[in-house]
mmCIF file as Biopython writes it, N, C-alpha, C and O atoms, coordinates in Angstrom:
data_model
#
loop_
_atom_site.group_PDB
_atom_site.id
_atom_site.type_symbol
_atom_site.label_atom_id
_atom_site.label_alt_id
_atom_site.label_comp_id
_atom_site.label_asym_id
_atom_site.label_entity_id
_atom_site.label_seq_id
_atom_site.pdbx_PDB_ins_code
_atom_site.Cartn_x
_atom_site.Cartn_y
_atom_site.Cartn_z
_atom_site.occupancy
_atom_site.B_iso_or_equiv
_atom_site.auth_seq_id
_atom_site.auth_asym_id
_atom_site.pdbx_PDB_model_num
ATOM 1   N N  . UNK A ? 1  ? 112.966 121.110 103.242 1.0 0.0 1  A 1 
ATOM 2   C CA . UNK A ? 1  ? 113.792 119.920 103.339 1.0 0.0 1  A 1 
ATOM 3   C C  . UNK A ? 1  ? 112.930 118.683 103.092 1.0 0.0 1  A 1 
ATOM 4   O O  . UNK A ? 1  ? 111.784 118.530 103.515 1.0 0.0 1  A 1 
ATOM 5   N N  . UNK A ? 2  ? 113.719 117.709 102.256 1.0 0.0 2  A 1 
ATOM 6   C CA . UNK A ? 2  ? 112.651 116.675 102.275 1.0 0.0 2  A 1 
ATOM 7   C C  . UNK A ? 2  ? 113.093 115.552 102.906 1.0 0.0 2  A 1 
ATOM 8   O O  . UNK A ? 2  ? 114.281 115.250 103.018 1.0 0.0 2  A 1 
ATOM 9   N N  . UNK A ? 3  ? 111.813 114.681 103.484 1.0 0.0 3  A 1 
ATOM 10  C CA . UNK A ? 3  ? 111.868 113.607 104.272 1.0 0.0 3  A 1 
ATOM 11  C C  . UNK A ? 3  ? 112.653 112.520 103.696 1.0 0.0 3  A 1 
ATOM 12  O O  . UNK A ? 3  ? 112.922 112.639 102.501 1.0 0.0 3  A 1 
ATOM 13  N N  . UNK A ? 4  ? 113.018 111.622 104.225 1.0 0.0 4  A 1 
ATOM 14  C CA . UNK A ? 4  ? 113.528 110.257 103.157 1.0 0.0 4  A 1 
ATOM 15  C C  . UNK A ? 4  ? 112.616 109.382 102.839 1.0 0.0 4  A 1 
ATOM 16  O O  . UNK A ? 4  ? 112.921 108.301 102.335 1.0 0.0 4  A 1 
ATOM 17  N N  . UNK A ? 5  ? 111.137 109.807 103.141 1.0 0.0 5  A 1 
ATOM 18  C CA . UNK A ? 5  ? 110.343 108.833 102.732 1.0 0.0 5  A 1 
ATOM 19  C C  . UNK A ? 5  ? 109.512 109.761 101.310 1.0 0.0 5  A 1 
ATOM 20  O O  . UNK A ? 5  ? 108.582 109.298 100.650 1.0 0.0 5  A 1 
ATOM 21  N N  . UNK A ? 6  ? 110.032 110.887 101.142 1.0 0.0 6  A 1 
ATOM 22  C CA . UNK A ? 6  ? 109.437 111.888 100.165 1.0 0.0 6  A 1 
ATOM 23  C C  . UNK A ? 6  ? 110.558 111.458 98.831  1.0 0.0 6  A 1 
ATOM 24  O O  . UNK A ? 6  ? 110.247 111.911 97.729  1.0 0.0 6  A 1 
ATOM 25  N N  . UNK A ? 7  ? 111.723 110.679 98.912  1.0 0.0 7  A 1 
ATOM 26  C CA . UNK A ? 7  ? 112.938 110.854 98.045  1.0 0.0 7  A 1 
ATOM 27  C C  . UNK A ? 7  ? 112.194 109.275 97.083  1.0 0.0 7  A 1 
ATOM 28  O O  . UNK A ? 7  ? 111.820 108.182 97.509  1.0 0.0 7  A 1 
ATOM 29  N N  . UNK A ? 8  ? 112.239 109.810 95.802  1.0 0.0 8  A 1 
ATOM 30  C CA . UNK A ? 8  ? 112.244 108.399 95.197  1.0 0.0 8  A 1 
ATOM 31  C C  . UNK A ? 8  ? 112.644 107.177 95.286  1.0 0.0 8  A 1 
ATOM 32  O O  . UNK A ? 8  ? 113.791 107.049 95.715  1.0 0.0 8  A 1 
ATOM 33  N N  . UNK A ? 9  ? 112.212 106.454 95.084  1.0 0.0 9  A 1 
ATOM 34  C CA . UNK A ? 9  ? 113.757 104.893 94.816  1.0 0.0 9  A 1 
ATOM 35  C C  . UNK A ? 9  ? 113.847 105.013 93.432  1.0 0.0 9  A 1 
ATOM 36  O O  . UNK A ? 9  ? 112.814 105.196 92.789  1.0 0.0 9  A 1 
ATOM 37  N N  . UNK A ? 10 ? 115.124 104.923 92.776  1.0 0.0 10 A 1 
ATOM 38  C CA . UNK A ? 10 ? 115.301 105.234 91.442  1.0 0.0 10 A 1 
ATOM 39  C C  . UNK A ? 10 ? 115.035 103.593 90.741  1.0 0.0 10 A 1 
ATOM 40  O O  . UNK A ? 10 ? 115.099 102.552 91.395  1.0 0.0 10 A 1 
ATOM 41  N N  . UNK A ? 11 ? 114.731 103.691 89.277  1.0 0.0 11 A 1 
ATOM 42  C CA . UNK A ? 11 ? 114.083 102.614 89.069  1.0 0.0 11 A 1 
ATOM 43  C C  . UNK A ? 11 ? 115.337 101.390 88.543  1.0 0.0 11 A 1 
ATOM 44  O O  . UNK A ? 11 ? 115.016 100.312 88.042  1.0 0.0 11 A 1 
ATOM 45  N N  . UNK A ? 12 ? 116.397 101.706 88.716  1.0 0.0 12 A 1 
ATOM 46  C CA . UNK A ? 12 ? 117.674 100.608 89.150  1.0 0.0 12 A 1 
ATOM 47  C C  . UNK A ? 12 ? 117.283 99.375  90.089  1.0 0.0 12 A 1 
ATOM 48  O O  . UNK A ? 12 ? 117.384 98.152  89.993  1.0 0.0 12 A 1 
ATOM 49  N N  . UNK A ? 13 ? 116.475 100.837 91.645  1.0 0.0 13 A 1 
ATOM 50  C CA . UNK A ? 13 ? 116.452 99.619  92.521  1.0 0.0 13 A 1 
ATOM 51  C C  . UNK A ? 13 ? 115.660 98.964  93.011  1.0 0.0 13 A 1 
ATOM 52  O O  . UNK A ? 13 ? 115.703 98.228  93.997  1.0 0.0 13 A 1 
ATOM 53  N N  . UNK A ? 14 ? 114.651 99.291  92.109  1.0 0.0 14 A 1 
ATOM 54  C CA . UNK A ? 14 ? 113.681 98.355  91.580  1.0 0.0 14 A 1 
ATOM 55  C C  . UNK A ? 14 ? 113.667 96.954  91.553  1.0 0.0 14 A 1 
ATOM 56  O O  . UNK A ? 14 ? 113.321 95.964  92.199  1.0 0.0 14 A 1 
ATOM 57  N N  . UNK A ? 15 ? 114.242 97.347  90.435  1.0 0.0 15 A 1 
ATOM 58  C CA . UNK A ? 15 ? 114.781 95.810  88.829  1.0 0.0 15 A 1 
ATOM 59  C C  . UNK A ? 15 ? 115.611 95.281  89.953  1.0 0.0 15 A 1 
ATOM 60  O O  . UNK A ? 15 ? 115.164 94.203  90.344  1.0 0.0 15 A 1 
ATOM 61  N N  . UNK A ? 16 ? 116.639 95.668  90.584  1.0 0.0 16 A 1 
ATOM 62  C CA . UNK A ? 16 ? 117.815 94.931  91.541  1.0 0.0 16 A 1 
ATOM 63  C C  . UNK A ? 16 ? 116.777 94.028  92.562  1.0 0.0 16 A 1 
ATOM 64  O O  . UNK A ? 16 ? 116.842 92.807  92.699  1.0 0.0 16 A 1 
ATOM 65  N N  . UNK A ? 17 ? 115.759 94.981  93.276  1.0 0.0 17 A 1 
ATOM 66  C CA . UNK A ? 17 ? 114.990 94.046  93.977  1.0 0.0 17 A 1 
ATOM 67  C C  . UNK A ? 17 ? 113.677 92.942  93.274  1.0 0.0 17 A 1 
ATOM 68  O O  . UNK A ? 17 ? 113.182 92.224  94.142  1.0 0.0 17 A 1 
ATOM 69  N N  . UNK A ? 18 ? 113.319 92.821  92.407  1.0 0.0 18 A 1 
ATOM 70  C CA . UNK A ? 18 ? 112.703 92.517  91.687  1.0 0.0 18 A 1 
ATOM 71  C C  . UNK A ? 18 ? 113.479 91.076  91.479  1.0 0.0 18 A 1 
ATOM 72  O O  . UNK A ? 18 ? 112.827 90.031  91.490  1.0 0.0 18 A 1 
ATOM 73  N N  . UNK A ? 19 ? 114.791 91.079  91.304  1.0 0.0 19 A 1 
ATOM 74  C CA . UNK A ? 19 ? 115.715 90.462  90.268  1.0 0.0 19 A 1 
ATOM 75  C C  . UNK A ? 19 ? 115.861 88.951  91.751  1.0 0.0 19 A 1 
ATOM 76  O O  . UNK A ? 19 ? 115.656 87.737  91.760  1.0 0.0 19 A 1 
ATOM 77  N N  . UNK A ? 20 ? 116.345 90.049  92.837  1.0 0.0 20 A 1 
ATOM 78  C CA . UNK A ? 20 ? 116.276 89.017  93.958  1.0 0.0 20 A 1 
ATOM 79  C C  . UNK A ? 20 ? 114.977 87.891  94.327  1.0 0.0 20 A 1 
ATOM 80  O O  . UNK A ? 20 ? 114.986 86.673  94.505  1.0 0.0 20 A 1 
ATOM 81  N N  . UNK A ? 21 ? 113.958 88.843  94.347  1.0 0.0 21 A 1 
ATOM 82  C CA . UNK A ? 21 ? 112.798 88.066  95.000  1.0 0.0 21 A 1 
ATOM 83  C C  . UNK A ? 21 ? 112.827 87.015  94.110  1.0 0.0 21 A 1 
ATOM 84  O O  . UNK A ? 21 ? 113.053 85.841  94.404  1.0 0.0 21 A 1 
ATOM 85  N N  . UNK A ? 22 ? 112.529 87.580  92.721  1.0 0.0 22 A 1 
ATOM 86  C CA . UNK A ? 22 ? 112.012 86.218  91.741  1.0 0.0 22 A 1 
ATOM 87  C C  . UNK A ? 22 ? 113.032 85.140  91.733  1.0 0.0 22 A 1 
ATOM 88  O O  . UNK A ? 22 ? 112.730 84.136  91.087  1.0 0.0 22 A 1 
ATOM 89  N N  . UNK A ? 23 ? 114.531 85.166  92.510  1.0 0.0 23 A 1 
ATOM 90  C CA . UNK A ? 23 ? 115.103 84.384  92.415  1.0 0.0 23 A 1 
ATOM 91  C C  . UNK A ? 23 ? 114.850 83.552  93.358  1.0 0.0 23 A 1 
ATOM 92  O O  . UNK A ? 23 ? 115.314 82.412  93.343  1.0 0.0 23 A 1 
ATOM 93  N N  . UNK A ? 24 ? 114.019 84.039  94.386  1.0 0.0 24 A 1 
ATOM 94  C CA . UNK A ? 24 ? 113.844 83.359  95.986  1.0 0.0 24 A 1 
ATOM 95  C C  . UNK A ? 24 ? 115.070 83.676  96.742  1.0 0.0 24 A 1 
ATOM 96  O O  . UNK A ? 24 ? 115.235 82.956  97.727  1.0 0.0 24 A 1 
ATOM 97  N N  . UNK A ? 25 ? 116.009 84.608  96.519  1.0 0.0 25 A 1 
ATOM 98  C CA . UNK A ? 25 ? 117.005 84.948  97.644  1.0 0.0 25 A 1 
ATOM 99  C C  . UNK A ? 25 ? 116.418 85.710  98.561  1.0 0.0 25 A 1 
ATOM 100 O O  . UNK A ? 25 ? 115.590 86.609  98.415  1.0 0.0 25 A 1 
ATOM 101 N N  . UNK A ? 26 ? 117.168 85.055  100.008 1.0 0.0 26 A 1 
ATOM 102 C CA . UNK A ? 26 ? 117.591 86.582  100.708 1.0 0.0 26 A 1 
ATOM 103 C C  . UNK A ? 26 ? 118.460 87.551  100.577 1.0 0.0 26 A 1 
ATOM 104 O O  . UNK A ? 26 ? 119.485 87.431  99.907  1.0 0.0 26 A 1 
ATOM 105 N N  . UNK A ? 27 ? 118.151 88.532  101.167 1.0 0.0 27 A 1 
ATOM 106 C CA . UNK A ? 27 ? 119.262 90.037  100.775 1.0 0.0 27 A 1 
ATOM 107 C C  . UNK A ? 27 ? 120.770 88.919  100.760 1.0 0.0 27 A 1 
ATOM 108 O O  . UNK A ? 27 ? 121.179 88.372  99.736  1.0 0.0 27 A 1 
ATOM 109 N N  . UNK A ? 28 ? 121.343 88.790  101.995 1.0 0.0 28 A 1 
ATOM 110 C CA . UNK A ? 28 ? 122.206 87.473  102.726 1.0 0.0 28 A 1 
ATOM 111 C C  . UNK A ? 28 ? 122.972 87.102  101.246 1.0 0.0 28 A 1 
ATOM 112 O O  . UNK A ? 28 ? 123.965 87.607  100.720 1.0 0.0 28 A 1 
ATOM 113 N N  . UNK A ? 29 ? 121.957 85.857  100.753 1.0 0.0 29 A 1 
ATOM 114 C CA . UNK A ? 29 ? 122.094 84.753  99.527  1.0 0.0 29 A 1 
ATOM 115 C C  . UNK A ? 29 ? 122.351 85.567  97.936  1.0 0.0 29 A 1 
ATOM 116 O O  . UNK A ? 29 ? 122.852 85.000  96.965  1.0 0.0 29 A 1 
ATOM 117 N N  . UNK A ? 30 ? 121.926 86.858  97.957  1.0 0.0 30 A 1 
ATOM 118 C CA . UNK A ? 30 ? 122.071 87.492  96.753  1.0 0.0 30 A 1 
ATOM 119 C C  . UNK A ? 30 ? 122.828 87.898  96.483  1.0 0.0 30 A 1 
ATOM 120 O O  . UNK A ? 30 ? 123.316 87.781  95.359  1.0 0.0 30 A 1 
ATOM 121 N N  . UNK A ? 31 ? 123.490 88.891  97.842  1.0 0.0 31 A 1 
ATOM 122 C CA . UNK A ? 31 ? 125.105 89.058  97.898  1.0 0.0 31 A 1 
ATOM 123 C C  . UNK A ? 31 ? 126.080 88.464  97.721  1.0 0.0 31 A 1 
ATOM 124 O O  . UNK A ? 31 ? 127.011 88.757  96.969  1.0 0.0 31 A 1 
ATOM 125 N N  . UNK A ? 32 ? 125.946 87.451  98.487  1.0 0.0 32 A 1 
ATOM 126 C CA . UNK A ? 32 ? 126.877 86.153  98.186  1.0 0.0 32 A 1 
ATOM 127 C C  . UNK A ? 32 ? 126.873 85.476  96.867  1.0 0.0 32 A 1 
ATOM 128 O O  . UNK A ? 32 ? 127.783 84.731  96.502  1.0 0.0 32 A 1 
ATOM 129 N N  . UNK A ? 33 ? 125.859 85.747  96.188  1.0 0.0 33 A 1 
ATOM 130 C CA . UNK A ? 33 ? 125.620 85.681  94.257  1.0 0.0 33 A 1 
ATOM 131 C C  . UNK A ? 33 ? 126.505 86.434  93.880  1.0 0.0 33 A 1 
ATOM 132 O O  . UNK A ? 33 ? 127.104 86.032  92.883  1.0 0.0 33 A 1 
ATOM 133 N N  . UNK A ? 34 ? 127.062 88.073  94.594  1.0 0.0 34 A 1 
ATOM 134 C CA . UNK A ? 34 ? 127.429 88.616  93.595  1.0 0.0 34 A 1 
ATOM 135 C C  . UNK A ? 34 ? 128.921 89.368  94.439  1.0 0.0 34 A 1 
ATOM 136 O O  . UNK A ? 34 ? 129.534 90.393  94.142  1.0 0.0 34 A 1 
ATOM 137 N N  . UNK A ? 35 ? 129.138 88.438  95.497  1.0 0.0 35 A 1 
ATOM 138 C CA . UNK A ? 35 ? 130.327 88.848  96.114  1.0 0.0 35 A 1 
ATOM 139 C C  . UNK A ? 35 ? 130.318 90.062  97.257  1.0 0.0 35 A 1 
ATOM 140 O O  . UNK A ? 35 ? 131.285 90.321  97.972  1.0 0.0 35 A 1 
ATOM 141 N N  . UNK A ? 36 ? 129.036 90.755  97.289  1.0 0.0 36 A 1 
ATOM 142 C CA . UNK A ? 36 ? 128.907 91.702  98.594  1.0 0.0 36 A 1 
ATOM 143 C C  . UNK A ? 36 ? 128.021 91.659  99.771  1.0 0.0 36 A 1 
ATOM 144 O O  . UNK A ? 36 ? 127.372 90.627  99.938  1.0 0.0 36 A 1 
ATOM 145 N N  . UNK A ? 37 ? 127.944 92.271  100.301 1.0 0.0 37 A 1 
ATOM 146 C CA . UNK A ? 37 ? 127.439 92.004  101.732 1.0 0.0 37 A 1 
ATOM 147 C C  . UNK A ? 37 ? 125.787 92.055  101.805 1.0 0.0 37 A 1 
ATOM 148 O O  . UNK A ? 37 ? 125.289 92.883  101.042 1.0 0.0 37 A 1 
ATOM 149 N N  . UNK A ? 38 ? 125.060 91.450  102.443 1.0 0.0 38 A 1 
ATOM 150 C CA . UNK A ? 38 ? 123.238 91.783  102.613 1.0 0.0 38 A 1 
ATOM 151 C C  . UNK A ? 38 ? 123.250 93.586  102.992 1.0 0.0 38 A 1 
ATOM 152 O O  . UNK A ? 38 ? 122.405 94.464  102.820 1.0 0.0 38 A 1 
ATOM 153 N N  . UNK A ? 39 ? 124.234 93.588  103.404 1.0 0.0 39 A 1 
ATOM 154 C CA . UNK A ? 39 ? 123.945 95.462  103.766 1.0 0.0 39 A 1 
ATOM 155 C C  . UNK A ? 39 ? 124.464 96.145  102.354 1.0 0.0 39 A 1 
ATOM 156 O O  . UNK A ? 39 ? 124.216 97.339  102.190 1.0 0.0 39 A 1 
ATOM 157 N N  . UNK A ? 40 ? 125.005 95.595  101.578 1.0 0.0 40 A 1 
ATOM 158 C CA . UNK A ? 40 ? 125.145 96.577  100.337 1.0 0.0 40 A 1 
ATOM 159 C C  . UNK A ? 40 ? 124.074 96.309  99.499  1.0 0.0 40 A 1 
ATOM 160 O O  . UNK A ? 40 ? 123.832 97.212  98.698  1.0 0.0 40 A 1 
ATOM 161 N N  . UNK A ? 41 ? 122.909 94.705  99.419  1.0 0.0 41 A 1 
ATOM 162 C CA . UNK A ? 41 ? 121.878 94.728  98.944  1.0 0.0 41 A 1 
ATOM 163 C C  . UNK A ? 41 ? 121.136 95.754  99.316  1.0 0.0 41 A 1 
ATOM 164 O O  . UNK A ? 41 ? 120.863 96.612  98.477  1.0 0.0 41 A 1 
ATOM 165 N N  . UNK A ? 42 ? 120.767 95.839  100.361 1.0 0.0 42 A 1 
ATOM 166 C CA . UNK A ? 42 ? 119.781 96.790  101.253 1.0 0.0 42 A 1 
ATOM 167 C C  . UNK A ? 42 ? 119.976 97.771  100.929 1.0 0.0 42 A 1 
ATOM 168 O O  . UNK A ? 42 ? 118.867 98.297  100.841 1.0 0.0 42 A 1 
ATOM 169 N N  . UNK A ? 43 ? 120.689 98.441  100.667 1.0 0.0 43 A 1 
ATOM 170 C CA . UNK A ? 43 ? 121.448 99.666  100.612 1.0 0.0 43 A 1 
ATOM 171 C C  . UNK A ? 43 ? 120.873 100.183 99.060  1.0 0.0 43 A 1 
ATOM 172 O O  . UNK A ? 43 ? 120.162 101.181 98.943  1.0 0.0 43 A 1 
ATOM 173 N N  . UNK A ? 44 ? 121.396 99.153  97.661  1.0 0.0 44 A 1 
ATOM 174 C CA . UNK A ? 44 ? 121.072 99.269  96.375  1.0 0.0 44 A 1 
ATOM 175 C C  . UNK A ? 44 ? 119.135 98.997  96.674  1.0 0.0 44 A 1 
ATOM 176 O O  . UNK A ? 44 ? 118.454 99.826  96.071  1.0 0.0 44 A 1 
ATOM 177 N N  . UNK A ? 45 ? 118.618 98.327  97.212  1.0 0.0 45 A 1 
ATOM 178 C CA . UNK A ? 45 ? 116.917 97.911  97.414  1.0 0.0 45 A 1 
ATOM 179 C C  . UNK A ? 45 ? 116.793 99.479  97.330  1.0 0.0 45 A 1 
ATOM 180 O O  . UNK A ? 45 ? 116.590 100.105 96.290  1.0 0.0 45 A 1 
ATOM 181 N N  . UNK A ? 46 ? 116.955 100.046 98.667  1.0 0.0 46 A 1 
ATOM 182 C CA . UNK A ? 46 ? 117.227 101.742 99.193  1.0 0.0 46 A 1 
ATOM 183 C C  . UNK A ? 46 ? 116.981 102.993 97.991  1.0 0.0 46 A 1 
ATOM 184 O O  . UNK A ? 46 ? 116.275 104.000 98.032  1.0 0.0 46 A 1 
ATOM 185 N N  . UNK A ? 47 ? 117.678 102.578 97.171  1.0 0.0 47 A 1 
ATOM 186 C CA . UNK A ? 47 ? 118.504 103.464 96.242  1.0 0.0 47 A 1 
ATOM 187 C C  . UNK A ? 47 ? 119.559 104.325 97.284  1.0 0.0 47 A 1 
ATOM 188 O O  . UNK A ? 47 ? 119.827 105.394 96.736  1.0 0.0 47 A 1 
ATOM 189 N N  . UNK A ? 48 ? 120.071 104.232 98.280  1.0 0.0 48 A 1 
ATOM 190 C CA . UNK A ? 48 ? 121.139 105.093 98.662  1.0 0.0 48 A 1 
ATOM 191 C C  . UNK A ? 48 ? 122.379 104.728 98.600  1.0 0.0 48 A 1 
ATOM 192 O O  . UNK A ? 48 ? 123.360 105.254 99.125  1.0 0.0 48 A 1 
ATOM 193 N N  . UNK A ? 49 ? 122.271 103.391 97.640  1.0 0.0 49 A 1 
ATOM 194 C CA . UNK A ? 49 ? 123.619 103.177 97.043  1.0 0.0 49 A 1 
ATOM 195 C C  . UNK A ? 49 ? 123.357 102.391 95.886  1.0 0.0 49 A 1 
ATOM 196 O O  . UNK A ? 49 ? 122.535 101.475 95.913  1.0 0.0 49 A 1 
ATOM 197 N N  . UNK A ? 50 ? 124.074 102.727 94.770  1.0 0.0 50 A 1 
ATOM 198 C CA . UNK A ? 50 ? 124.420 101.982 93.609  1.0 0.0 50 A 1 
ATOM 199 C C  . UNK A ? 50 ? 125.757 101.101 93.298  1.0 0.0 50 A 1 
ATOM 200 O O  . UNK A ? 50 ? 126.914 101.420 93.573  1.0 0.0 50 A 1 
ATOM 201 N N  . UNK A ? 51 ? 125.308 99.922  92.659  1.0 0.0 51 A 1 
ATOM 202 C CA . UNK A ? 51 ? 126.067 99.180  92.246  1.0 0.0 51 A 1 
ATOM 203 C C  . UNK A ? 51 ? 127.596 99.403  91.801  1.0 0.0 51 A 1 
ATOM 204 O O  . UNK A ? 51 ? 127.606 100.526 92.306  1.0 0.0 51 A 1 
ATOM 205 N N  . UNK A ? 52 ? 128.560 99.313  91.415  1.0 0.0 52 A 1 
ATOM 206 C CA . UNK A ? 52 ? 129.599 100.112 91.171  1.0 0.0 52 A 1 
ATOM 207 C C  . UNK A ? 52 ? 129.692 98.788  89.294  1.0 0.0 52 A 1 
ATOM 208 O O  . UNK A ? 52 ? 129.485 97.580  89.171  1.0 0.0 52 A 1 
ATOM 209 N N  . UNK A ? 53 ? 130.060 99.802  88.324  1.0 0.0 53 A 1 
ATOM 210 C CA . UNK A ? 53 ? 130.183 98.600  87.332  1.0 0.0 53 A 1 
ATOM 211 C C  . UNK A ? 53 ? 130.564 97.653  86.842  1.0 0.0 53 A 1 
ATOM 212 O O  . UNK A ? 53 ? 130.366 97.254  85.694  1.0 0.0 53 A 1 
ATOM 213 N N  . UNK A ? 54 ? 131.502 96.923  88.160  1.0 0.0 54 A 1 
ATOM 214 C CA . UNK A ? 54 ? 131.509 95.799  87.901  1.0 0.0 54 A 1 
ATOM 215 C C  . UNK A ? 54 ? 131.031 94.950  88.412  1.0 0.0 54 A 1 
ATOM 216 O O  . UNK A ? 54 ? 131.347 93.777  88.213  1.0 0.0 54 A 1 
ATOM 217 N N  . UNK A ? 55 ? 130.059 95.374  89.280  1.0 0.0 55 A 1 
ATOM 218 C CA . UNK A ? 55 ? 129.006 94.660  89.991  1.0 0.0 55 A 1 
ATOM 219 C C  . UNK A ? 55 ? 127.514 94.862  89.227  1.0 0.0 55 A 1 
ATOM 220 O O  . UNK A ? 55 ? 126.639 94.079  89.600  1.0 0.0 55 A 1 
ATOM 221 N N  . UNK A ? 56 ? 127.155 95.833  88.202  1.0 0.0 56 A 1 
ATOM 222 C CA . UNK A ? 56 ? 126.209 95.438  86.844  1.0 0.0 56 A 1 
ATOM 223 C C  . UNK A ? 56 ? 126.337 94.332  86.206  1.0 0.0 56 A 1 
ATOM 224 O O  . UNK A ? 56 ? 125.367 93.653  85.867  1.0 0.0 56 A 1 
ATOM 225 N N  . UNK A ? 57 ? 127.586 94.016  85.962  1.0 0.0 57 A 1 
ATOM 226 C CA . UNK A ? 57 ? 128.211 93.105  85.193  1.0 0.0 57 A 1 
ATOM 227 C C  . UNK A ? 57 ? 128.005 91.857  85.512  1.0 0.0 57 A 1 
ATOM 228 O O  . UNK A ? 57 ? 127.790 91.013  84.642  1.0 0.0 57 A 1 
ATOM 229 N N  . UNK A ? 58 ? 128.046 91.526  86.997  1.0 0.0 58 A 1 
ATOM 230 C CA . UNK A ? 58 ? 128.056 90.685  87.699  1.0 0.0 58 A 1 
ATOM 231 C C  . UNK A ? 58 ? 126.124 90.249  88.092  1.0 0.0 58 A 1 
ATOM 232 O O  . UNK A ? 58 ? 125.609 89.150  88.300  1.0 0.0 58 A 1 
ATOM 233 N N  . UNK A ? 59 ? 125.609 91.412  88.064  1.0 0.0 59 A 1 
ATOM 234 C CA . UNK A ? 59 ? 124.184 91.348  88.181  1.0 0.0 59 A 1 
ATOM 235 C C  . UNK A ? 59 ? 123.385 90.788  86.689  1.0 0.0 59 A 1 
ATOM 236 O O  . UNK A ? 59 ? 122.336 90.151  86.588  1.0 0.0 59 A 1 
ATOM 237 N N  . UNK A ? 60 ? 124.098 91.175  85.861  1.0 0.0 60 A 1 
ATOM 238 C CA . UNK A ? 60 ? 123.473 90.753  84.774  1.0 0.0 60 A 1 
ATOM 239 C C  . UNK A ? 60 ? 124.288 89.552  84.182  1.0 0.0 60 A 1 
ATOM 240 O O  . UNK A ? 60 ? 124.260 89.267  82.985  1.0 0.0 60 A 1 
ATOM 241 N N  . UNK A ? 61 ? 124.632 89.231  84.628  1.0 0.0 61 A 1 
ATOM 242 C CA . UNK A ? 61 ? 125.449 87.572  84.520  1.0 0.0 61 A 1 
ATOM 243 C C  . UNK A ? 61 ? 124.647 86.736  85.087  1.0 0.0 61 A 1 
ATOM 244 O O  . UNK A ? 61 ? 124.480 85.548  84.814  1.0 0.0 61 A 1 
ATOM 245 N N  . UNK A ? 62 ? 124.157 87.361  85.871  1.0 0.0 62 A 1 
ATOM 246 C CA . UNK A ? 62 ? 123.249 86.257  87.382  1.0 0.0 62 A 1 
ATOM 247 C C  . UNK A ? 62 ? 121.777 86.575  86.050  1.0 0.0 62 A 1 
ATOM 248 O O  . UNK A ? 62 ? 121.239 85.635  85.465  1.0 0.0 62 A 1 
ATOM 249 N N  . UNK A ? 63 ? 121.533 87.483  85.910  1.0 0.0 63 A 1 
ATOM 250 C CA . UNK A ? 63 ? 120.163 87.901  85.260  1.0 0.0 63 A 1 
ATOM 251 C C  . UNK A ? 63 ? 120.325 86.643  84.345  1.0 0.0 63 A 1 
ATOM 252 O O  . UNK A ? 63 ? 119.548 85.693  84.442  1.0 0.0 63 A 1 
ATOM 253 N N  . UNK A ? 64 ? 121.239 86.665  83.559  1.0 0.0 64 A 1 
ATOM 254 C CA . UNK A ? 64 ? 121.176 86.039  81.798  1.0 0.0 64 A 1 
ATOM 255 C C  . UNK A ? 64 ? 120.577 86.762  81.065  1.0 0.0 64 A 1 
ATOM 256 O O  . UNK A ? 64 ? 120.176 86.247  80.021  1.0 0.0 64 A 1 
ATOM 257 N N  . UNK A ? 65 ? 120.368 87.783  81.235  1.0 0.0 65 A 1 
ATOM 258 C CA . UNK A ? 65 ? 120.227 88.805  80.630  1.0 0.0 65 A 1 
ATOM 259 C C  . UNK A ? 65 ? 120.875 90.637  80.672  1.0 0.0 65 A 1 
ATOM 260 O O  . UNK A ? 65 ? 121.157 91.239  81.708  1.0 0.0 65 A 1 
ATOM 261 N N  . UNK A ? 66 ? 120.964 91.131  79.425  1.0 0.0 66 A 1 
ATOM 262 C CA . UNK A ? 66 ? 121.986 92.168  79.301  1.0 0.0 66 A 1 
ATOM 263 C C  . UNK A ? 66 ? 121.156 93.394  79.844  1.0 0.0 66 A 1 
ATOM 264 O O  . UNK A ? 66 ? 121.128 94.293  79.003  1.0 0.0 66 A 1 
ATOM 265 N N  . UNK A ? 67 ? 120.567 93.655  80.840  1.0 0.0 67 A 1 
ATOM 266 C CA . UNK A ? 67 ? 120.306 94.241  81.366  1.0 0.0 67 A 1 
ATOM 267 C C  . UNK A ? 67 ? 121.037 95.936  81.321  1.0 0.0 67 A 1 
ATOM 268 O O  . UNK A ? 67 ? 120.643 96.799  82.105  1.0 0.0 67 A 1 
#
């Protein structure tokens, strides 16, 4: 069985956290960028949840880039 600290972060949630910092948000302020909660940031940071696609859409709107 593996640990949850043995499980990758897939490289989505990466770029998602990456995307925040350099903006200077908090989890909080990023959500509210993109209409969901600091616990669904955390969650995508995690990888134990992904974005749903119209919230890509919405991430790469904020990006300005087509991510």
């Amino acid at each position: 069985m593996r640990r949850r600290s043995e499980i990758a972060v897939p490289e989505w949630a990466h770029k998602i956290e990456d995307m925040r910092q350099t903006r200077k948000l908090s989890q909080e302020g990023f959500g509210n960028r993109v209409g969901v909660s600091a616990m669904a940031v955390s969650r995508w940071e995690r990888g134990v949840a992904e974005p749903t696609g119209e919230t890509y859409i919405l991430l790469g709107n904020l990006a300005d880039a087509p991510l």
